[in-house]
C-alpha positions in Angstrom: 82.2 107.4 71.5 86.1 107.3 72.4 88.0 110.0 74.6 91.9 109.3 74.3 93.4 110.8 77.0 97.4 111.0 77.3 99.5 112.7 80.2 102.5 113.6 78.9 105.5 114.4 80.9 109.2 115.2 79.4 108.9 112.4 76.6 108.5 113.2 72.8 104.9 111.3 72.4 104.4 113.4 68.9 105.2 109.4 66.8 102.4 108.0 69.4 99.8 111.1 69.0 100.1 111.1 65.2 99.9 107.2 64.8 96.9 107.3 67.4 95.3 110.2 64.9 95.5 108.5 62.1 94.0 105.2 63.1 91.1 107.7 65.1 90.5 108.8 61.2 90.5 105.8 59.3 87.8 104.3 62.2 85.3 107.6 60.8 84.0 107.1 64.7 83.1 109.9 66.7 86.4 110.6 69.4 88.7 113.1 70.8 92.2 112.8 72.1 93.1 115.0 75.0 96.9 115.8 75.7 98.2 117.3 79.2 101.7 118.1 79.2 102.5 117.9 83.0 105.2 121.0 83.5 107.6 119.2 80.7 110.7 120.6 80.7 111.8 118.8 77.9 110.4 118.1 74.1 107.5 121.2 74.6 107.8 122.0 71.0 107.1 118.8 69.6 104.3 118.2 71.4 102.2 121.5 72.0 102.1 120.8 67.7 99.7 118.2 68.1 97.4 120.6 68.9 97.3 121.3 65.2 95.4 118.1 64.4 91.8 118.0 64.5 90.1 116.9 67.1 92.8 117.3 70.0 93.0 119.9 72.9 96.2 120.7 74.5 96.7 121.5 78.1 99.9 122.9 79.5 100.6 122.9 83.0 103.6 124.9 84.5 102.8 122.8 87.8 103.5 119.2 87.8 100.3 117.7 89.3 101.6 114.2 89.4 100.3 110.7 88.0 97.0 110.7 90.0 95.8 114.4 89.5 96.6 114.6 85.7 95.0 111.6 85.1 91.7 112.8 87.0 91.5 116.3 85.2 91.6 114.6 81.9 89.0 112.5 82.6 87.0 115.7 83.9 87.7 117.5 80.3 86.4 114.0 78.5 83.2 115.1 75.9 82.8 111.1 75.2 81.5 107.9 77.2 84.6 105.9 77.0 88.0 106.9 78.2 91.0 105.2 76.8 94.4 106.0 79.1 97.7 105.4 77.3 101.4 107.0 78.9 102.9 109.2 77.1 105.9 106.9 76.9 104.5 103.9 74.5 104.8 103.1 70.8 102.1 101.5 68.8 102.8 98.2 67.6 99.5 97.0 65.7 97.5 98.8 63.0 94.1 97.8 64.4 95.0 98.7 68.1 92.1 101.5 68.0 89.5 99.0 66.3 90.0 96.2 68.3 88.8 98.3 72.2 86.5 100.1 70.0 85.2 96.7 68.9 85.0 95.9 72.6 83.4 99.1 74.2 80.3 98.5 76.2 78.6 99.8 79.5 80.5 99.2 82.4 82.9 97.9 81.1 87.3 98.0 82.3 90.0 96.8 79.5 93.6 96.4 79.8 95.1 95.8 77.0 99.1 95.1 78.3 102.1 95.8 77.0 104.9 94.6 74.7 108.4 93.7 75.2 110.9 96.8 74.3 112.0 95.7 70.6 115.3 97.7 70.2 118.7 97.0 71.4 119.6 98.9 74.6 122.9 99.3 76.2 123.8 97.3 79.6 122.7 100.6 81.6 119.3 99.8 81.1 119.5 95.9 82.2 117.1 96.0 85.5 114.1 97.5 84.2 114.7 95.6 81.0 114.8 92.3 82.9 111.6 93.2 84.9 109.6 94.2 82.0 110.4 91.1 80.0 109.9 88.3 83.2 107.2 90.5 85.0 105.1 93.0 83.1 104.8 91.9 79.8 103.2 88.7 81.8 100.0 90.6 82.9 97.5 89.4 80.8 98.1 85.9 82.0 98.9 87.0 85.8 95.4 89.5 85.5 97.9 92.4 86.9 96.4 95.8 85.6 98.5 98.8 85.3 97.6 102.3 84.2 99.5 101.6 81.0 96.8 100.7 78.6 93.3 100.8 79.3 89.9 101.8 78.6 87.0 102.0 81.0 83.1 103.5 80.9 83.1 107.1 82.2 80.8 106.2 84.6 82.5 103.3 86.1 85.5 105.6 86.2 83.7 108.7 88.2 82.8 106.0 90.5 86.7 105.2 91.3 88.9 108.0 89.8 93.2 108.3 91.0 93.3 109.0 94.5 95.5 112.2 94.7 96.6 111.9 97.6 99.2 109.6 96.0 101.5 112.0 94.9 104.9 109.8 94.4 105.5 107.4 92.0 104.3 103.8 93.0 101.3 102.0 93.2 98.8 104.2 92.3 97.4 101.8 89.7 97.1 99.1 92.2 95.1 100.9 94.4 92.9 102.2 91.1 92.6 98.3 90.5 91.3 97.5 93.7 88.7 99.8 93.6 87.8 98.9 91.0 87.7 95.8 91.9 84.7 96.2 94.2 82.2 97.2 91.4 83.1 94.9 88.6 85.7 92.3 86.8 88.2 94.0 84.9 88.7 92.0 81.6 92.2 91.4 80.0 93.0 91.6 76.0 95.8 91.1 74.1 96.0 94.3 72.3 99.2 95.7 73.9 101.5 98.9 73.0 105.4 99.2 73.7 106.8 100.6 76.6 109.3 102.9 75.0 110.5 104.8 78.7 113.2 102.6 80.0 114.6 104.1 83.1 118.4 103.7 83.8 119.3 101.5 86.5 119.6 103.8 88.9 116.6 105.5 88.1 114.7 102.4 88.1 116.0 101.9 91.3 114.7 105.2 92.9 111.2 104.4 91.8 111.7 100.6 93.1 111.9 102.5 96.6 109.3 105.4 96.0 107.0 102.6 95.4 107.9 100.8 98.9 107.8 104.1 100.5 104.4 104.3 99.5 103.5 100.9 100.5 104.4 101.6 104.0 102.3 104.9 103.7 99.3 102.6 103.0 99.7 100.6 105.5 98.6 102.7 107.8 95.8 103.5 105.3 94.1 99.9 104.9 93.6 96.7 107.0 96.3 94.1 106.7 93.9 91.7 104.8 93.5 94.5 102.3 97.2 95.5 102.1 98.0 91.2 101.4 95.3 91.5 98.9 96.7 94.1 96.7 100.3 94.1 97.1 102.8 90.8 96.8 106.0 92.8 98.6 103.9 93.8 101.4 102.4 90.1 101.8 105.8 88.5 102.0 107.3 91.2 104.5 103.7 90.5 106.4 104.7 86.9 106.5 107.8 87.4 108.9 106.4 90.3 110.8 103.4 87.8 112.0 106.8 85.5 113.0 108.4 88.3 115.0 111.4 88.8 112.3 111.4 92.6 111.2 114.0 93.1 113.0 116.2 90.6 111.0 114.9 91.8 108.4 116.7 95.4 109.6 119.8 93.7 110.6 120.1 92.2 107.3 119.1 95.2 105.1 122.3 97.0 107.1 124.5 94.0 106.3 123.2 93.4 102.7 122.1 96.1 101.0 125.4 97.6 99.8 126.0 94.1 98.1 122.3 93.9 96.7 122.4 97.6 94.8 126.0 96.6 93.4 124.3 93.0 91.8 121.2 95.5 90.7 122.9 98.0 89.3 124.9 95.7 87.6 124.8 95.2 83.8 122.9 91.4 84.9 120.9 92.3 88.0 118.8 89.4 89.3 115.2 89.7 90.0 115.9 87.5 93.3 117.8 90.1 94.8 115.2 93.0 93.6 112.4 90.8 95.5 115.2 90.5 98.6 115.9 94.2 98.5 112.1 95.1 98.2 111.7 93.4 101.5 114.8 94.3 103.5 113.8 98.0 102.2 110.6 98.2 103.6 111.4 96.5 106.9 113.7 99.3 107.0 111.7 102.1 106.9 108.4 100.4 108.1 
């Protein structure tokens, strides 16, 4: 029936593994969860004891693989039809979570389920990926924007599309999973989200703001522009003033600008205006 398979990687995920169990037993379905710790450094304790449960196997690796490659060898230690992916990083926030995709399984078939708005109180450190999450990403159900966050999908619908490992850096590896996907069948989107629980620091965030630009540029070289326009909305809008011949204001400005733009982003009240403005001065600098 259901293979739940959860990367886990220097994040306590026992509260989500246990809650996960207990709504697997009450189902009385046939399903598994499957648990790779990806060379944690942090919280190993807590979680190799999950291994205790029935009806879990725990893999340790002392290598980190990465988002793309853990993600593939779970799916290749799977026993069951269904695959449901869930981060590590997420907190239940519905008692029927499990019977409402079971409720939904079928052949073929792609589910994201989205996510929820962070429910706690968090200090002003935390502001940018705060204000993202709560204007952007908790908006994917109605903007039909998957992410790796939450979903389940038919084994053999998976096989067909799998993580491409050669993404080895944070960024966009979902987006190029969803347009694959893409080509074989509709991916439907539910309301049955979880919690993001792993808010990144402003600077943090930051980083993986630019790994994920970094990577865009990498696939540019990868797929056509049409595709590229398709798939990503920062690459688009820097395509729009590189077909006007205005990259290199684009440089000029990111020299003149960008000390002032990290400052208002780092802030405790960034503005997502200036996160879209330094997405695009970023990648016309390094592009």
């Amino acid at each position: 029936m259901l293979s739940i398979l959860i990367p886990v990687y220097n994040f306590n995920s026992r509260p989500l593994l246990e809650s996960l169990h207990s709504q697997a037993e009450a189902l009385n379905i046939e399903y598994e969860m499957v648990v790779a710790d990806d060379a944690s450094t942090l919280y190993r304790d807590d979680i190799s004891k999950i291994a205790a449960l029935d009806y879990v196997r725990f893999y340790h690796f002392e290598k980190n693989q990465g988002r793309c490659r853990i993600r593939n060898f779970l799916a290749s230690k799977a026993l069951f039809r269904y695959l449901l992916f869930l981060d590590c990083d997420a907190e239940l926030c519905s008692e029927d979570f499990l019977a409402k995709y079971v409720s939904m399984l079928k052949p073929d078939v792609c589910i994201f389920g989205g996510r929820a708005l962070y429910p706690y109180k968090m200090g002003p450190e935390y502001s940018l990926e705060r204000l993202y999450n709560s204007q952007r990403e908790v908006r994917d159900i109605n903007k039909r924007i998957f992410t790796t966050f939450n979903f389940v999908i038919d084994r053999k619908l998976f096989d067909k599309v799998r993580f491409d490992e050669d993404i080895e850096t944070y960024g966009h590896e979902d987006t190029i999973f969803a347009y694959k996907l893409s080509l074989l069948g509709e991916i439907s989107f539910v309301r049955n989200p979880i919690v993001h629980l792993g808010i990144s620091k402003n600077p943090e965030y930051l980083v993986k703001v630019e790994y994920a630009c970094d990577n865009l540029v990498r696939f540019s070289a990868l797929y056509p522009d049409k595709v590229m326009n398709t798939m990503f909305r920062a690459w688009r809008i820097y395509f729009y003033f590189k077909r006007l011949h205005l990259t290199s204001m684009l440089r000029f400005l990111y020299g003149r600008w960008h000390t002032r733009l990290r400052a208002n982003l780092l802030s405790s009240h960034p503005s997502l205006l200036y996160l879209d403005l330094y997405k695009l001065l970023y990648i016309a600098h390094i592009a």
